[in-house]
KEKE-700468 format. One record per residue (C-alpha): x, z, y. Coordinates in pm, whole numbers, plus 50000, padded with zeros to 5 digits. Each point is the difference from the previous one (the first is absolute). Layout:
<rs>
XZY ...
</rs>
This chain:
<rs>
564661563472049 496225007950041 499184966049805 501895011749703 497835019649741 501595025149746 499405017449742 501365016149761 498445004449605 501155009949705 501244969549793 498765016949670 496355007250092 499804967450118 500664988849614 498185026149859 496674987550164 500694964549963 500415005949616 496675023749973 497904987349700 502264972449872 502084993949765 503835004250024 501654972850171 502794983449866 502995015550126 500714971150331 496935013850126 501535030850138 501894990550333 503715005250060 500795017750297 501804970150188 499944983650373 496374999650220 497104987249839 497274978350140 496875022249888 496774987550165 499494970550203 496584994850237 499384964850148 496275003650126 498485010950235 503885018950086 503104989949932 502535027049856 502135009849735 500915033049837 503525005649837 501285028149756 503125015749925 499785008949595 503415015750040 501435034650003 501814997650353 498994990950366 500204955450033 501374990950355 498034965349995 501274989950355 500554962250017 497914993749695 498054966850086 496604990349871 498594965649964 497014984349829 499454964449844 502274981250312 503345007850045 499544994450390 498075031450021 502445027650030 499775040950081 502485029049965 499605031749998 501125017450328 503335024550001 498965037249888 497404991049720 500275016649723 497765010149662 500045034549844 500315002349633 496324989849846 499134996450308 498294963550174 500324986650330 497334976650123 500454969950247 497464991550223 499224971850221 501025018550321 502985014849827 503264989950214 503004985249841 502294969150039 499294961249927 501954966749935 499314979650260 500534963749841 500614984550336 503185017750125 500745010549598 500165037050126 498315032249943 498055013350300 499555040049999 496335018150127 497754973049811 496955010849823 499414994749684 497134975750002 502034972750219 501884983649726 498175013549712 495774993749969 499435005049620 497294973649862 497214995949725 502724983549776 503535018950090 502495011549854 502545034850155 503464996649960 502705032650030 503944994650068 502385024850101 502614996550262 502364974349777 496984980750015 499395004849620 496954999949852 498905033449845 496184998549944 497104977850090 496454999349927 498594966649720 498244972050201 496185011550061 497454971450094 497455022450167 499045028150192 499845035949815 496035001249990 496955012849754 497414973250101 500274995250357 501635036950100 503564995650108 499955029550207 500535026249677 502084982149796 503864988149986 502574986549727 501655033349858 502545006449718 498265022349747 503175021650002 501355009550321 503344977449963 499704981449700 497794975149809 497954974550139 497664998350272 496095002249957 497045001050211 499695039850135 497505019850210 502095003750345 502655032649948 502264989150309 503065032050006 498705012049707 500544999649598 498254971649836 498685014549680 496984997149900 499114977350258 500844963849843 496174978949918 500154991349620 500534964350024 498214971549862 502254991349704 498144996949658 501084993649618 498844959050022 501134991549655 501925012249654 502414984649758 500875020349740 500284964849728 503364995250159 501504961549894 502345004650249 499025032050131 497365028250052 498835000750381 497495018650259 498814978350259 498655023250310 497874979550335 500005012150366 496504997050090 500285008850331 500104983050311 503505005750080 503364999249795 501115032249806 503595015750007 501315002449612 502915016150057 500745023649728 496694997249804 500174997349561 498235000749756 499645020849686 497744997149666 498175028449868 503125015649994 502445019550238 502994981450048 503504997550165 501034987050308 502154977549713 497214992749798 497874988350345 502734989650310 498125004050371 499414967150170 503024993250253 499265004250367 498334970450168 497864993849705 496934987450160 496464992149889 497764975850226 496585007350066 497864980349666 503524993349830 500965011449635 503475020849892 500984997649661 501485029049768 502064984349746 501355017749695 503744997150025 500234996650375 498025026950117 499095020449703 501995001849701 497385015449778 497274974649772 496355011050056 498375007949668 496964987749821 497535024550205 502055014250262 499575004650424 501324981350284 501055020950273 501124997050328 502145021550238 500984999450351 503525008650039 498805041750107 498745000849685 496174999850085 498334979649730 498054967750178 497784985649703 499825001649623 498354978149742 499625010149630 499714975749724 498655004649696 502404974549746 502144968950073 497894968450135 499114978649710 501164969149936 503405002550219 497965007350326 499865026950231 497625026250220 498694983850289 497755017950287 497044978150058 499344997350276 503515007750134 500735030750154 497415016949812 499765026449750 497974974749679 503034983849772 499004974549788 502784980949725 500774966650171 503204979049997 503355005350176 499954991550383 502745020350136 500585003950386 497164979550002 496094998050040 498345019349675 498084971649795 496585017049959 497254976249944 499874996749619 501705038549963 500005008249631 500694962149894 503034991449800 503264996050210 500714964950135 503094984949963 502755021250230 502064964350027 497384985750198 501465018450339 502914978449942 498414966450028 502284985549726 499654963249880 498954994449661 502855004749716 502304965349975 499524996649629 496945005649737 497705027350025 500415006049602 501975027149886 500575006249590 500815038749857 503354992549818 500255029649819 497345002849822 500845026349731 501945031950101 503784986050111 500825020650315 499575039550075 497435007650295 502044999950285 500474966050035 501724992450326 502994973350114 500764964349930 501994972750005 501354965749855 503434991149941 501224963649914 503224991149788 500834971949754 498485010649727 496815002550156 497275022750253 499585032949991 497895030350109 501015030250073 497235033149970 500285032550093 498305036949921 500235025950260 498495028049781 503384999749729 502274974850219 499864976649686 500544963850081 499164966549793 501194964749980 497684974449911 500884960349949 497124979450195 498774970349993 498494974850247 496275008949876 500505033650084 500505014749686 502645021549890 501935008949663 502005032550010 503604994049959 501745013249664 501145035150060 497785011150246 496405011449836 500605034650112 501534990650345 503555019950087 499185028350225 502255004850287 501955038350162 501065011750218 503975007050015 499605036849995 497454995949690 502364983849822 500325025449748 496885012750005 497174981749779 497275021150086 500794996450382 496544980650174 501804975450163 499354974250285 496324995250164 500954962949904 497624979250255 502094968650062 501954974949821 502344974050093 503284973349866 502644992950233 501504961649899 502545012349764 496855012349840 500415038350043 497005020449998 499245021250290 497685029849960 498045017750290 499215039550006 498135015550225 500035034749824 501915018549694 496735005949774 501335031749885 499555009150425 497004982450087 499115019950328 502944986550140 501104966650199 502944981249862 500744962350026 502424990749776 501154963549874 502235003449674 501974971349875 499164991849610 501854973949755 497064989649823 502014989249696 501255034349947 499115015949656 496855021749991 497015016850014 501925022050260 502174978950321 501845019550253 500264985450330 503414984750097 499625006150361 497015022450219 499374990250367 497795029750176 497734987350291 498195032850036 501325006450340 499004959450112 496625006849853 498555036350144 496365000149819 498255025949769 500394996149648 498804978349808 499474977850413 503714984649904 501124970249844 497524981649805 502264966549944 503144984650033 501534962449973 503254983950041 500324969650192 502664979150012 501944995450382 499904966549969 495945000150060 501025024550299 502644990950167 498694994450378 496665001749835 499745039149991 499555018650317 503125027550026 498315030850174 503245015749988 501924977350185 497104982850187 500894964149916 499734979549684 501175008549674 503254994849906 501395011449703 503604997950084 498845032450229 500095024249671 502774991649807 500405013549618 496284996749970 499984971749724 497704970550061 496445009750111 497885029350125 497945025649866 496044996150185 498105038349878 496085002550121 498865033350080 496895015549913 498925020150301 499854971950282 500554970049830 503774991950163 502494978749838 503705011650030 502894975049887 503275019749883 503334989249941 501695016849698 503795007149988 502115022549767 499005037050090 497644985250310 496734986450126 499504986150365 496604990150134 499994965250085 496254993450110 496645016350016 497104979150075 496245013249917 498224964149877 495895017450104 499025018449702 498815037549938 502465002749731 502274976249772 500335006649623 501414969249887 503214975150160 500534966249814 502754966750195 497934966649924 502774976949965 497404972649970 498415010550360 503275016650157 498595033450073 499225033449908 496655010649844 498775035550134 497305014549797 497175022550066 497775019849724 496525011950052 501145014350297 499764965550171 497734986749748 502844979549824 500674979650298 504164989750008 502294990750273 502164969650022 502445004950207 502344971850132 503415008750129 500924979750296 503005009950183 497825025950268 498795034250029 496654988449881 500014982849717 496544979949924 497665018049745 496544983249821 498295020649836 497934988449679 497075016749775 500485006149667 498764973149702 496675011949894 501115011849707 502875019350073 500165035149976 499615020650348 499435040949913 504385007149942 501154966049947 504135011850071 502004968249863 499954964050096 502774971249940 499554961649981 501844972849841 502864979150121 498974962450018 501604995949639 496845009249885 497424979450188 498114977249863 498174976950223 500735017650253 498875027849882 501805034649913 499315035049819 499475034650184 499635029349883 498145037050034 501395031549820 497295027150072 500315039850004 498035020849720 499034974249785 500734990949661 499224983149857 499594973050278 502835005850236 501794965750030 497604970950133 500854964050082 498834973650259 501364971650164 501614990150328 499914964050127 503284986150159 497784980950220 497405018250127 501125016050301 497144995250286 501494978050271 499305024450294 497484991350245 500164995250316 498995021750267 497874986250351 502245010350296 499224996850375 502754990950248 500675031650221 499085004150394 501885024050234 498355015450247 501555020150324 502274987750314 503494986549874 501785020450248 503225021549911 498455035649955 496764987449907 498205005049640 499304968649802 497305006749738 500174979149668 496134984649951 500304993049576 496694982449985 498074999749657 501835000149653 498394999649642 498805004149777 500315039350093 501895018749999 503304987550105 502885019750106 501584984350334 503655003650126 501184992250390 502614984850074 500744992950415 502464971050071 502164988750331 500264967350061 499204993049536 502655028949906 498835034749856 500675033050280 501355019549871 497345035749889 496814977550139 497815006049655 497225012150153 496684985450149 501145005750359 503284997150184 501175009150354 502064969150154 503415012850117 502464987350188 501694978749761 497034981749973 499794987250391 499714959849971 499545000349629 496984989849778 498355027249789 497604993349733 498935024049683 500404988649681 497085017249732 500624996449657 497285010049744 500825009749654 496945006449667 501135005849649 499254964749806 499944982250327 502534978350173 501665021650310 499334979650345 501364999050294 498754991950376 501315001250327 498444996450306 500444979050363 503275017850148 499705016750371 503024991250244 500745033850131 500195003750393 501365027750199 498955036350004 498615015050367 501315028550122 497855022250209 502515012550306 498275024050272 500835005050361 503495020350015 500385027650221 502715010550228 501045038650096 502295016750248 500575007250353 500124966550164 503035005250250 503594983050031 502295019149718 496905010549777 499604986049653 496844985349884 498864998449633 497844972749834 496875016449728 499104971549824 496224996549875 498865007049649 499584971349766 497874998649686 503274980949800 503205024049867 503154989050033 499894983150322 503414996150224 499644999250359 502284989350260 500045008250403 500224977150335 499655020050306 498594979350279 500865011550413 496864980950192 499074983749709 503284979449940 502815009749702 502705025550081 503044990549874 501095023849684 497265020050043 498764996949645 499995033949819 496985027249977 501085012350340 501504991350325 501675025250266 499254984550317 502314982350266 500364998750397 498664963949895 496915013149855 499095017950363 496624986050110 499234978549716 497095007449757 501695002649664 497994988949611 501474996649638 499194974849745 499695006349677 500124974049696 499185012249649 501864979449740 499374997449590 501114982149763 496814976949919 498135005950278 500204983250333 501425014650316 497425023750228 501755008250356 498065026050239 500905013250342 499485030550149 497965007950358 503334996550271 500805035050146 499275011950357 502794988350205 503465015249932 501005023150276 
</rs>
């Protein structure tokens, strides 16, 4: 065991270093004691790996297998190895274990370590234990631990010896890695603290070679709790140049204030780099370093996970929607203030139409008081407030029912089923408003006022797990028969049906959240909700939801957080339905613009219908109306396509490589699809395929479909390939044994690059076929006596053709 290195060290010293000068680390940060941990990994100019016990009692790691990136390179440790408590054991290239051998699928004992295993410039070191179970491996590095060209001194370490992630380290091979970890080159990159969705701290590797996040958070100028600021999971990996986004509500719960710090952690606690700003970025922009990577911040506009846009720092903002490309809004670009003396509070939010005999209707809501409006409209636009409803009704909450003075609902969303029920989305009591809670209550709207207790309340908080005030921002009924086999079913993986949820009334509930920008569709029963769909249609967040009967889809809506863009999405029948997206009119409102709804078709004129804008902290000036053309839909374009080549031997067990050829305009996103004799095979999606047996005789050709939002999706498929037989490679067999009358011979057959090969056995006396003689050995008969005695071998697969080999005859048999 003189390759094995231990050592023991004390598990808490190890900490106590590691945390010397930095701030405390959330409370993951302090390891577990648990199974053997991979510790420090060196791939140049040795290979070897060090391993530590963080537990309390002696490991027995006998058995336990290592393997990097491939899982044909296998290694176990040999019987009698064990680990002290904090102690480490270190394998090294000359250190003597066991190793799969793929060839006769069997483990062969007194192999060194460096046979199966050479660890590369882009690796990755894997630890099971003897189930075979994975218990710890190492992120996926691209280069060699180095500082400039010095590999010698340097490795890929966990700060703490056990736990966190793994960082460039001065060498400490058997020994505690504190204090030896080089601070890596991670900086601050850019700050959001105007949120519309969300507050975020963008950091940029700007080294040469990726960086283990494992672990790492962030914090404002504030101390915080592992609650407040969740470590990155394991595997969280940032490439060398690339960007990793913060984002309030997924990795940091708190909002960064109007002159606050960005800070940022590794998972030990050590702090990696800080920026300070001195207020919020004006007009709805952020804190950019210009250049990148550097310590000067300038006010510039958004460009998360992205390059910084420096040239012109200091300049007004440019229109966020322009990332999404959108086409230019299918109706006029005019849009008229309604309200033009006080008529709503100031926290406009939700809206939508509703259509009966007696006329249209719009339907507002306030999400400061949860008072609601009706208002009759007409097909300019304009609106009169029905009789009865100047001061709006203001809906409660079931438990608030006798309590006036009660808050109420975070009202953000409005909605009316076709019986023309009004549905009203929460995504917080206002009396609690530091806490998450999606609620849809169930409203008559002809109820007596001011005050309307819900009839029925529908929680979603457990559906929708995002900060407060991240939730629900809208909600709107749509009837099933728009969805049915339109709707993609995520729960049941097929088309919706709505036959599948019985005592759920007619249509579905769609919410958008916040934080994200996904869509959820809900089906409502007494006492129950069940998730129906989810689909996310592109943008950073959605505040408003509105079903175009006209266009048969559903509007998703952006604020300033997109620059106003919206989403139409069109349902058809798949997984992915087709989305558009569209700027704003020019004179629609962008900086909280929370409620959109158009007309039905009863109210076009020339083609031509109303929309509508209902716009957060304004009043007057909330409610704004355009138009939408019927009509003006782009006809998508079309896209230029080549027709694909393959390249490689059409042989079974040979790889075919999909050519696609150029498509544009660029980008386009490209799907595979490989095809036997015109059908689909089954799993071939991918730009290469390995022929297999069931593909002997058979023509294979790749099909490459391109898809672009606004453009037609194509499809081409290239000149099929009649696949021929795979060659197997069949050395010389040998034969052993004592060649004498009564003595049994035995037949080693050669190796052969291709698994799964059966063999069968002719033994030949003087070159001529013995009769029976066809298993892997023969005992020799008074017939044999004198004659020179051979075996042929044939390998067999199905796929390949036949490969025979014969042996060199024996001396004669005595």
């Amino acid at each position: 065991m003189s390759t094995l290195g231990f050592r023991p060290f004390a598990l808490a010293t190890a900490v106590a270093v590691a945390l010397t000068g930095a701030v405390a680390a959330p409370a993951s940060a302090v390891p577990t004691p648990s199974a053997l941990r991979i510790n420090e990994v060196d791939s140049q100019p040795a290979d070897w790996i060090e391993f530590y016990n963080p537990g309390q009692t002696t490991l027995d790691v006998s058995g336990y297998e290592i393997r990097d990136n491939s899982d044909d390179h296998r290694w176990r440790f040999p019987e009698g190895s064990t680990v002290e408590p904090g102690g480490f054991l270190v394998v090294e290239e000359s250190t003597v274990g066991s190793a799969w051998n793929d060839t006769t699928q069997a483990w062969e004992a007194g192999v060194t370590f460096t046979s199966p295993i050479g660890i590369g410039g882009a690796d990755t070191i894997r630890l099971y234990d003897t189930t075979e179970t994975l218990i710890d491996e190492t992120y996926g590095w691209s280069a060699h631990a180095a500082v400039g060209s010095n590999t010698a001194d340097y490795t890929l370490a966990r700060e703490i010896d056990g736990h966190g992630g793994f960082l460039l380290s001065q060498i400490s091979k058997g020994a505690t890695n504190a204090g030896t970890a080089v601070a890596p080159s991670v900086q601050v990159n850019e700050v959001n603290s105007n949120g519309a969705p969300s507050d975020y701290i963008e950091v940029i590797n700007t080294s040469p070679a990726a960086i283990d996040l494992s672990g790492w958070y962030v914090y404002d100028e504030n101390a915080r709790t592992t609650a407040e600021a969740p470590p990155l999971p394991a595997g969280t990996v940032l490439a060398a140049g690339a960007r990793f986004v913060f984002t309030e509500g997924t990795h940091f719960t708190f909002g960064l204030g109007n002159g606050d710090q960005a800070r940022v952690y590794t998972g030990a606690g050590t702090l990696v780099d800080e920026h300070t700003y001195p207020s919020h970025a004006a007009d709805g922009g952020v804190w950019s370093a210009c250049p990148e990577g550097g310590d000067v911040f300038v006010q510039t506009v958004r460009t998360p996970g992205t390059a910084n846009e420096c040239a012109g720092s200091g300049e007004p903002p440019v229109d966020p929607g322009s990332e999404y490309d959108p086409l230019a809004w299918p109706g006029g670009a005019a849009v008229t203030v309604l309200d033009t003396t006080a008529t709503f509070l100031e926290d406009s939010s939700g809206l939508d139409t509703w259509t009966d005999e007696t006329g249209t209707y719009l339907y507002a809501v306030d999400n400061g008081t949860g008072r609601f409006w009706k208002l009759a409209v007409s097909a300019d636009g304009g609106f009169q407030m029905v009789d009865g409803w100047q001061d709006g009704k203001r809906v409660r909450f079931q438990k608030d029912a006798g309590n006036a003075a009660a808050a109420g609902p975070d009202a953000e969303g409005i909605t009316v089923d076709g019986d023309g029920v009004v549905y009203i989305a929460s995504e917080r009591d206002n009396g609690n408003k530091g806490v998450n809670q999606d609620v849809i209550l169930k409203v008559d709207p002809a109820a007596a006022g001011p005050d309307v207790v819900a009839l029925a309340e529908w929680d979603l908080t457990a559906f929708v797990p995002v900060g407060a005030n991240l939730g629900i921002e809208a909600v709107e009924w749509v009837a099933d028969a728009d969805l049915a086999g339109s709707l993609w079913d995520t729960a049941r993986n097929k088309a919706y049906d709505p036959a599948d949820y019985p005592g759920h009334g007619d249509g579905l509930f769609f919410v958008a959240v916040e934080d994200g920008g996904a869509v959820h569709a809900f089906a409502l029963s007494d006492g129950a909700a069940t998730k129906v769909s989810t689909f996310t249609p592109g943008l950073a967040g959605v505040m408003a939801l509105d079903w175009d009967t006209t266009r048969d889809g559903l509007w998703t809506v952006c604020d300033d957080g997109c620059g106003g863009v919206s989403a139409f999405v069109e349902l058809n029948g798949s997984a992915a339905p087709a989305v558009t997206f569209y700027a704003r009119p020019g004179d629609a409102p962008v900086d909280n613009a929370e409620g959109f709804a158009t007309a039905p078709a009863s109210l076009a004129t020339n083609g031509v219908r109303p929309a509508w804008w209902f716009t957060d902290g304004v009043r007057p000036g909330a409610l704004r109306a355009g138009t939408i053309g019927e009509e003006t839909a782009p006809e998508p374009l079309e896209l230029t396509a080549a027709t694909p080549t393959i390249r490689g031997t059409a042989k079974v067990g040979q790889k075919l490589t999909a050519k696609a050829g150029t498509w544009g305009p660029a980008p386009v996103k490209l799907s595979y699809r490989w095809l036997r004799d015109g059908a689909a095979i089954k799993g071939a999606t991918k730009s290469a395929y390995t022929l297999k047996a069931a593909d002997r005789g058979h023509r294979v050709s790749v099909r490459i479909t391109g898809t672009k939002s606004g453009y037609t999706t194509v499809s081409k498929t290239s000149t099929s390939k009649k696949v021929a037989a795979g060659t197997l490679t069949l050395k010389k067999p040998t034969v052993s044994g004592a060649v004498k009358v009564g003595r049994t011979l035995k037949a080693k057959v050669g190796t052969v690059a291709t698994t799964g090969v059966r063999y069968s056995y002719q033994w030949l006396r003087d070159g001529k076929r013995i009769s029976r003689a066809t298993k892997a050995t023969y005992t020799l008969k008074s017939a044999d006596r004198g004659s020179r005695i051979a075996v042929k071998v044939t390998g067999t697969k199905a796929g390949y053709a036949s490969k025979s080999a014969v042996s060199r005859a024996t001396q004669r048999v005595r």
